[in-house]
C-alpha positions in Angstrom: -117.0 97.1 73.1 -113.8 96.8 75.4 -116.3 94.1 77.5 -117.1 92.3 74.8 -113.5 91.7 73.0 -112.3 91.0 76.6 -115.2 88.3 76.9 -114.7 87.2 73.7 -111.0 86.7 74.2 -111.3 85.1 77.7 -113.2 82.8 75.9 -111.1 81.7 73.5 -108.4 81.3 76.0 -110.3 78.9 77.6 -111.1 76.8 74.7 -107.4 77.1 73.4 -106.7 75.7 76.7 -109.4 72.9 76.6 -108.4 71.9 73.6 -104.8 72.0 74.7 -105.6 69.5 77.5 -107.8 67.0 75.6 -104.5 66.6 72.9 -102.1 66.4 76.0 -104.0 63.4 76.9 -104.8 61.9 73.4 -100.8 62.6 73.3 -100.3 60.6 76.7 -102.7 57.7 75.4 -101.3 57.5 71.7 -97.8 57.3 73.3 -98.6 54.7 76.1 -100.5 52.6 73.1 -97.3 53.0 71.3 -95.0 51.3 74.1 -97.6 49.3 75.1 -97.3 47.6 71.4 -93.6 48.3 70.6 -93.4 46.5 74.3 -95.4 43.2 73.2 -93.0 43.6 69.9 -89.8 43.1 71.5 -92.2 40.2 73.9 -92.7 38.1 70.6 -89.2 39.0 69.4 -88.3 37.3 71.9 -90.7 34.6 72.3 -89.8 33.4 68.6 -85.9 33.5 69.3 -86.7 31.1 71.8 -89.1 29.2 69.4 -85.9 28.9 67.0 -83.4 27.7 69.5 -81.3 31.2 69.2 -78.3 31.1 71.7 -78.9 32.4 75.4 -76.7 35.9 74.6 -78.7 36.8 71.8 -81.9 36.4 73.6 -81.0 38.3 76.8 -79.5 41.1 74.4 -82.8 41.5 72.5 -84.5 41.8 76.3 -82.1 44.8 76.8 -82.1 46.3 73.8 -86.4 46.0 74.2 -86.3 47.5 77.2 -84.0 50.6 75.8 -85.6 50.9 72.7 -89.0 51.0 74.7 -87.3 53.4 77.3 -84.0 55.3 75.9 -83.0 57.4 79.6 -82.2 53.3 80.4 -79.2 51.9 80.5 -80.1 47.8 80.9 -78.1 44.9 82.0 -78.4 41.1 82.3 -75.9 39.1 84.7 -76.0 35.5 85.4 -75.4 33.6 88.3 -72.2 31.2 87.5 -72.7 27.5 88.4 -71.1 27.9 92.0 -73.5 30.5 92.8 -70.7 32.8 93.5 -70.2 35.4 90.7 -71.9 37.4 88.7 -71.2 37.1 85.3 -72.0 39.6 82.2 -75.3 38.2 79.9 -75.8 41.3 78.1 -75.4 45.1 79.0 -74.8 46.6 75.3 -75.4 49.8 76.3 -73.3 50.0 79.0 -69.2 51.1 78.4 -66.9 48.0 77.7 -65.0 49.5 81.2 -67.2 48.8 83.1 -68.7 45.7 81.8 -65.5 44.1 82.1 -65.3 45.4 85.8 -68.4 43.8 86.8 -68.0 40.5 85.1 -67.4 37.8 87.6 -68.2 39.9 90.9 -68.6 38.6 94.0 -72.0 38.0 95.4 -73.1 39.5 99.3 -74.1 42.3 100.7 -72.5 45.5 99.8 -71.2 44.2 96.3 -73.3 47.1 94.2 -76.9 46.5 93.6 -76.5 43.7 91.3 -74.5 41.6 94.0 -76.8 42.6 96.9 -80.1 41.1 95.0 -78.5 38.4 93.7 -77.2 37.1 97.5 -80.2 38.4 99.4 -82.9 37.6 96.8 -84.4 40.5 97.2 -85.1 44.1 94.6 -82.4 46.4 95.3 -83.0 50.3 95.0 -80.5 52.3 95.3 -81.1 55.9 94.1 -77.4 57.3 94.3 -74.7 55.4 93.5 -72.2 58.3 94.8 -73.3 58.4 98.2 -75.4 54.9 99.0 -73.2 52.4 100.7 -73.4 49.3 98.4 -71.9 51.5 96.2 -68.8 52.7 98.2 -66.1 50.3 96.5 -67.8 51.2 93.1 -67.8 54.8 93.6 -65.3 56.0 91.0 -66.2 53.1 88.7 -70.2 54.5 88.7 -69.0 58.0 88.3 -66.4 57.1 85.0 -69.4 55.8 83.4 -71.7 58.6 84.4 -74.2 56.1 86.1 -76.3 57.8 88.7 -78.9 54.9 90.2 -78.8 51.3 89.9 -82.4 49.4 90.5 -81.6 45.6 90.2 -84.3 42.8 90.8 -83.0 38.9 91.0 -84.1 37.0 88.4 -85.7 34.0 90.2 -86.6 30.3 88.7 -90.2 28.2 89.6 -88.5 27.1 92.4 -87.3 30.6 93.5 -83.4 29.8 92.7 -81.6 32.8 91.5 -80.2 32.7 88.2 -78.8 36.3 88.1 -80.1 40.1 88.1 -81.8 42.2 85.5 -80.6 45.9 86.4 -82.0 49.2 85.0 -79.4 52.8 84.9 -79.6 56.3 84.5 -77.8 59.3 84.3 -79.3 61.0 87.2 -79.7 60.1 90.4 -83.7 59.0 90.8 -86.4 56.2 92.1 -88.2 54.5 89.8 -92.3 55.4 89.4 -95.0 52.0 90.0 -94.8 51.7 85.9 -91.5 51.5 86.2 -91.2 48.7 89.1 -93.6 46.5 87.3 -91.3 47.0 84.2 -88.7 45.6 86.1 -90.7 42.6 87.5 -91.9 42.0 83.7 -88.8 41.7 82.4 -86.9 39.9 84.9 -89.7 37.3 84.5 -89.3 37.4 80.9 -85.5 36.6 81.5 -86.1 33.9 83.5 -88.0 32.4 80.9 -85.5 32.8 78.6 -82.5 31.4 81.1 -84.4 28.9 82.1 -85.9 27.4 78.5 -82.4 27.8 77.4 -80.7 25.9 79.9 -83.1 23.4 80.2 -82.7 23.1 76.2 -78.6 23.1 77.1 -79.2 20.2 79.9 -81.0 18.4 76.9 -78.6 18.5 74.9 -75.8 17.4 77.2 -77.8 14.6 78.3 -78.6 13.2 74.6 -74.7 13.6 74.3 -74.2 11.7 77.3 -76.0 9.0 76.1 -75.3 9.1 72.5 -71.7 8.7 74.0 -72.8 5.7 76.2 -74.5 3.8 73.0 -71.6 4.5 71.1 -68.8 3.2 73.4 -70.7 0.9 75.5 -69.2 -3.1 74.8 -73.3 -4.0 73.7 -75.2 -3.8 70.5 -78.0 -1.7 71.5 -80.8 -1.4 68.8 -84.4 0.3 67.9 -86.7 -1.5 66.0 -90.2 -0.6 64.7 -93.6 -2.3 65.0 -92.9 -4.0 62.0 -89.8 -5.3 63.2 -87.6 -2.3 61.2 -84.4 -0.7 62.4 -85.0 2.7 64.1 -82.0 2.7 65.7 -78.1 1.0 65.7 -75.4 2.1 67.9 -71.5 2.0 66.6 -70.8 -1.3 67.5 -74.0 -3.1 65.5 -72.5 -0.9 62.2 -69.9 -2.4 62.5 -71.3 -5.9 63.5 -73.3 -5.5 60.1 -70.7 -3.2 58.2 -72.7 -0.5 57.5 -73.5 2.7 57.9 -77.0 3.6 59.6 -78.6 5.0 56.6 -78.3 1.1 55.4 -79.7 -0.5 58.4 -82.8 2.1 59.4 -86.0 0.9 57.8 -84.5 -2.6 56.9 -85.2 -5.4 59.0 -83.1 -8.6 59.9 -83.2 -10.3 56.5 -80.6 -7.9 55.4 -77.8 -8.9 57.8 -78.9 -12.5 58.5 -80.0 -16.1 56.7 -83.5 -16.4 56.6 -83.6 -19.2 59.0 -82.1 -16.8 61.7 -83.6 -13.8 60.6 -87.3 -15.4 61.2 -86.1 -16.8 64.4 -85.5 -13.3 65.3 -88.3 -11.9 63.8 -90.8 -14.7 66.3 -88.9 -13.2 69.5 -89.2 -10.1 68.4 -93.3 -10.6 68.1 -93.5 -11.5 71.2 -91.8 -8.1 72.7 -94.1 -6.1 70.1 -97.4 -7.6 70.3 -97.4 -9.1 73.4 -95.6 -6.5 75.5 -93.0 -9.3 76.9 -89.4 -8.7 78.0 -87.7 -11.7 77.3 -83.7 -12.8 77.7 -82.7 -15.2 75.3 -79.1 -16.4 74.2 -78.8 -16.3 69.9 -76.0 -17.8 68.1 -76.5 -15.2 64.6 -74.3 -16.1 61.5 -74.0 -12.3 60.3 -74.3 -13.2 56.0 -72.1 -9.8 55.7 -69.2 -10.7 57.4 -69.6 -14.4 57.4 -68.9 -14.2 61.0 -71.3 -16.2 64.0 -71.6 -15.2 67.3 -73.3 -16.1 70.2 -75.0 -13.2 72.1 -77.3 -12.9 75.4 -79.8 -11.0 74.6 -82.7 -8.8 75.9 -85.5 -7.3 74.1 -88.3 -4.9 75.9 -91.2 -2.8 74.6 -91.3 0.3 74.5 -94.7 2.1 75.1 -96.2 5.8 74.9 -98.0 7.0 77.7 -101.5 5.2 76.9 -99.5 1.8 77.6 -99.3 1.4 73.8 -96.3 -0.4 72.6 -94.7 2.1 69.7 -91.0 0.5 69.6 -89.0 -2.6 70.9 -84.9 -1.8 72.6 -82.5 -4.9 72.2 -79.7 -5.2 74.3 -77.0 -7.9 73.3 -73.8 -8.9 74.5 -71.6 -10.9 72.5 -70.4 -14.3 74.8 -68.9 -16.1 72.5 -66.0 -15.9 74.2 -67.3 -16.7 77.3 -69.4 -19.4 75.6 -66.0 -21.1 74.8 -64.3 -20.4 77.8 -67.1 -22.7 79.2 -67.1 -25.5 77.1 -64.1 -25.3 77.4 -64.1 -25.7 81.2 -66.9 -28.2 80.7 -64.3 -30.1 78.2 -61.5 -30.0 81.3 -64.0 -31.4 83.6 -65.2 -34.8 81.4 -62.4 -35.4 79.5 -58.7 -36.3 80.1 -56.4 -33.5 79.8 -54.3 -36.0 77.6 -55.9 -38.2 75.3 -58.7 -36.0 75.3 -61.2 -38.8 75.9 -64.2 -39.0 78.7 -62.9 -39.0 81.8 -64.3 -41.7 85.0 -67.1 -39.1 85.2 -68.1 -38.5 81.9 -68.1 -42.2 81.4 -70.2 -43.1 84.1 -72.8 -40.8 83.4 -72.8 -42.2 79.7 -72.5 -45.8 81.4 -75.3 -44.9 83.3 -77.4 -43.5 80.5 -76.8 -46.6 78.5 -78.1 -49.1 81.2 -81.3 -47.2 81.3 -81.5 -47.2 77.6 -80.9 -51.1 77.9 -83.4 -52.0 79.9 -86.0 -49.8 78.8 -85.6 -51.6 75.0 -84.2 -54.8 76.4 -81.3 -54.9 74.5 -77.9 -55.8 75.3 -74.8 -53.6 76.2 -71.0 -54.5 76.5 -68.3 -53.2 78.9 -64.9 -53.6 78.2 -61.8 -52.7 80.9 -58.8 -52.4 79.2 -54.8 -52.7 80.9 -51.3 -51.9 78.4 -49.2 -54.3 78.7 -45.0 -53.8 78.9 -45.8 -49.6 79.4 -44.1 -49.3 82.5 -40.6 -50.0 80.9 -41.4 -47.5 78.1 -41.8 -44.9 80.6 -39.1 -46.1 82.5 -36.8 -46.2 79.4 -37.4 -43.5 77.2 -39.0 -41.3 79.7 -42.9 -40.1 80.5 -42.9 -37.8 77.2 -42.5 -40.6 75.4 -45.0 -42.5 77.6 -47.4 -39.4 76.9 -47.0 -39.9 73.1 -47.5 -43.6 73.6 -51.0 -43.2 75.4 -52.2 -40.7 72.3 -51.8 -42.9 70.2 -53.4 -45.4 71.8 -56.5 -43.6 72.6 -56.4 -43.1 68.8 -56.0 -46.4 67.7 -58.8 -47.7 70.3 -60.8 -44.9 69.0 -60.4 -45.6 65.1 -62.0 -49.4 66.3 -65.3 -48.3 67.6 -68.7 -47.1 66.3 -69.6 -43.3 66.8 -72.6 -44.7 69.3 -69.4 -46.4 71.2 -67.4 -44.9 74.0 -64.1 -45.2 74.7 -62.3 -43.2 78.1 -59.4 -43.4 80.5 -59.7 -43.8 83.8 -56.4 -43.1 85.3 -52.7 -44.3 84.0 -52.5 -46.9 81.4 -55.7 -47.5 82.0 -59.1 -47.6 79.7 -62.6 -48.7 79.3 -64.6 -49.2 76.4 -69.0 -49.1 76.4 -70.6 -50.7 73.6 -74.5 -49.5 74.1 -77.2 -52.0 71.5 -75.3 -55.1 71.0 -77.0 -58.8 69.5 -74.5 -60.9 71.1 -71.8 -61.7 73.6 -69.6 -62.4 70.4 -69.7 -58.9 68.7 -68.1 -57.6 71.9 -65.5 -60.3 71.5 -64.9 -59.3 67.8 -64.2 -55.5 68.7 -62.1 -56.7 71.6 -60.2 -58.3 69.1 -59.9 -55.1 66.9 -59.1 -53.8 69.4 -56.3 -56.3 70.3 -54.8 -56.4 67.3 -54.4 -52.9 66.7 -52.6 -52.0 69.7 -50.3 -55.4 69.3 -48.8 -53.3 65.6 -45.4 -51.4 66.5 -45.7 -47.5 67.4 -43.1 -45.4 65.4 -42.3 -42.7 68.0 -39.8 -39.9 68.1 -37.3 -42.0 66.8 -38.4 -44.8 68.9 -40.1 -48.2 67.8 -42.4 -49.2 70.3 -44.3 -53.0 70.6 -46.7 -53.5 73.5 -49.7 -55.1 73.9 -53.0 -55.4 76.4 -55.5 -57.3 78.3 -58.9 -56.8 78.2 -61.7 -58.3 80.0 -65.4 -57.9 78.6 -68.7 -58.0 80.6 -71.9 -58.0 79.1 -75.5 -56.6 80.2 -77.6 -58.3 81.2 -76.0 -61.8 81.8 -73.4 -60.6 83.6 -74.7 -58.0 85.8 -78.0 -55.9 86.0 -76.5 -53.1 87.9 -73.8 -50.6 86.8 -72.1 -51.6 90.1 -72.0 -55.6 88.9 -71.2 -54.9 85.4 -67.7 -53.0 86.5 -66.8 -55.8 88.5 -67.5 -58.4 86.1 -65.7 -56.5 83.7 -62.7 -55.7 85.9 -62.6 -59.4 87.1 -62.7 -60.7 83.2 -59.5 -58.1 82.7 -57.4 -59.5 85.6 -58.0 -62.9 84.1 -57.1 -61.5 80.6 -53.6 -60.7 82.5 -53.4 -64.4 84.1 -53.6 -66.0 81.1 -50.9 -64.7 79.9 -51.2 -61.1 78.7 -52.4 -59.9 75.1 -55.7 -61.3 75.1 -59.5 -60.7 74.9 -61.3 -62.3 78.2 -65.4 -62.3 78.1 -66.7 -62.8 81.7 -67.8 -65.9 82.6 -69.9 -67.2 85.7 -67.5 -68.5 88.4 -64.7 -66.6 87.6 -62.9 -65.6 90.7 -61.6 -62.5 91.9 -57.8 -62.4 91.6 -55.9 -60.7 94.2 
């Protein structure tokens, strides 16, 4: 009986014991399920922090706090490189004593500078099993101690291109070395921070360069623009709101009719067609009276197409400048060059080229043209009287006078002094050029009422006509000029029409 209960009993121990290992192991798998699935988790916690665009510091402390949750012996921390490469700076350690935290933040990278310091300088997993008596930890010794840390295992968290970024570092209490599971956890989750670090700055280096360039559209001296296939606004920077007085809720989605006459706005509307449809850049100058602010301007312009990857055009960018200013500053310039800087009538040049221009005119229709030179009479002694401001005056008015006696097709200019020509272009007869001479004439001959001063002088002008009296610009001058001096012999104040044999007079 004693045999049998012993058997018996043996029996049962060994089942106990089966039984004993079989839920040891269940145990083991049940629990490595369990952080296996609390670890992916705190993966997607992450991951959709990211998704949402949470800031960097929340991100890295939901890493730790993962990792602690997952394994609570660990003590976790996250430092970043700063943007020297230098320090180390705290990203998160939450579970680590505010002491120390503020110890390590902004350490000194190289060897011998902790385990955190050493990886992030070399590159390379650190392991250091006791802080008290491994020699990367000498300088740290009492700091380690004060926060009851006994081993330190920190791996560099590395980009794509294998820059470090900073160091994920794993405590405990005791002094130990960390198990294969435990090396790969380490590996995991420093890749896991990189993604984060890197996503986030990359998001940060985004957003700094649309604020660089929103700054450059907004304070650049252009009006840069977006417009739609349809020729909508996508897009105005500050200067266009205010070119068009508006805010860009009232300019997106409208198109140029809005802001311009409809003659302009189509204008527009044809060179923007050509950008949008048939993928041309194109440079143009516009002169765009705005119908908000009654205001026109001249701008230079240049439109491009914008196109997606497949080459399909999706937007058009305009670039203008506004030259009006410069656009006056030349004509301007232009005006200095062709016209007397007194009278403001053509100068020699001007009036050749219109001389010129009239001849060729002449003989292409066969018609006649007149050319008159014209000499004041007695205006020496009323600059040598009254002075050359008064003999400034004097000429105005004269140009004016000579001017108010012409046609709008007619040219009058001065060529140096007292000193004047006249063209008549399309003429019938040598006698209409006589009778404007004589308008002429007779207006200077009336009395000029000038700054206190009455004035009476006269002229002498001598008339050549085209074609009797020369074919060639260069024979119509002199005939002219000839027709003048005789004008002068004969007494002063008189009209002379050239005549064949008239000498030159020297």
């Amino acid at each position: 009986m004693l045999a049998l209960a012993l058997l018996l009993t043996g029996s049962i121990t060994i089942a106990i014991f089966y039984i004993v290992r079989v839920n040891r192991g269940l145990f083991r798998d049940i629990t490595e399920l369990k952080k296996s699935e609390q670890r992916e988790q705190s993966r997607n916690h992450v991951l959709q922090l990211l998704a949402h665009g949470a800031p960097l510091p929340t991100i890295l402390e939901a890493i730790v706090r993962g990792v602690e949750q997952e394994y609570p012996a660990m003590f976790c921390s996250i430092l970043l490189l700063d943007n020297e490469g230098r320090h180390l700076l705290t990203g998160a350690a939450p579970s680590l004593p505010d002491f120390y935290n503020d110890a390590i933040n902004g350490l000194e990278i190289g060897i011998g500078a902790g385990s955190c310091g050493t990886a992030a300088f070399t590159g390379q997993r650190v392991i250091v099993e006791d802080t008290q008596t491994h020699p990367y930890w000498e300088p740290y010794k009492n700091l380690s101690s004060k926060a009851k840390l006994g081993a330190c295992w920190s791996e560099p968290i590395r980009s794509a291109t294998g820059k470090v970024l900073g160091t994920f570092a794993i405590y405990h209490r005791e002094a130990q070395l960390p198990t294969e599971a435990e090396i790969r956890l380490i590996e995991q989750t420093s890749n896991l921070a990189e993604i984060a670090i890197g996503r986030c700055r990359a998001d940060q280096a985004l957003k700094e360069g649309e604020k660089l360039l929103s700054d450059i559209l907004e304070n650049v001296t252009a009006y840069i623009y977006m417009k739609d296939t349809q020729s909508r606004y996508l897009f105005a920077n500050r200067l266009l709101r205010e070119q068009f007085d508006a805010p860009m809720e009232e300019i997106v989605g409208y198109d140029d009719h809005k802001f311009f006459d409809a003659e302009t706005a189509d204008n527009m509307r044809k060179d923007d067609l050509r950008v949008l449809q048939d993928g041309e850049t194109i440079q143009i100058e516009e002169t765009n009276p705005n119908i908000l602010t009654g205001v026109t301007n001249v701008f230079l312009s240049v439109k491009l197409p914008l196109r997606r990857e497949d080459g399909s055009i999706y937007a058009l960018c305009g670039i203008s400048t506004d030259i009006t200013e410069r656009k006056e500053i030349e004509e301007h310039m232009r005006h200095m060059a062709q016209y007397d800087g007194l009278t403001h009538l053509p100068n020699r040049a001007l009036f050749n080229d219109r001389l010129q221009q009239a001849l060729v005119a002449a003989q292409r229709n066969q018609e006649r043209l007149a050319l008159m030179f014209l000499d004041l009479d007695k205006f020496k002694p009323v600059n040598d009287t009254y002075g050359h401001g008064v003999g400034d005056l004097l000429l105005k008015e004269v140009a004016q006078r000579m001017q108010d006696c012409l046609r709008e097709s007619d040219t009058a200019a001065r060529i140096g002094g007292d000193e004047f020509v006249v063209l008549l272009p399309a003429i019938e007869t040598e006698q209409d050029a006589g009778i404007v001479g004589g308008k002429i004439l007779h207006a200077l001959n009336q009395p000029f009422e000038l700054a206190g001063h009455r004035l009476n002088i006269s002229s002498s002008i001598g008339v050549a006509v085209y074609p009797e009296h020369g074919s060639s610009e260069k024979q119509l001058v002199k005939s002219a000029d000839i027709a003048m001096y005789h004008a002068k012999k004969n007494g002063r104040n008189n009209v002379k029409i050239y005549q064949h044999g008239m000498q030159e007079i020297s």
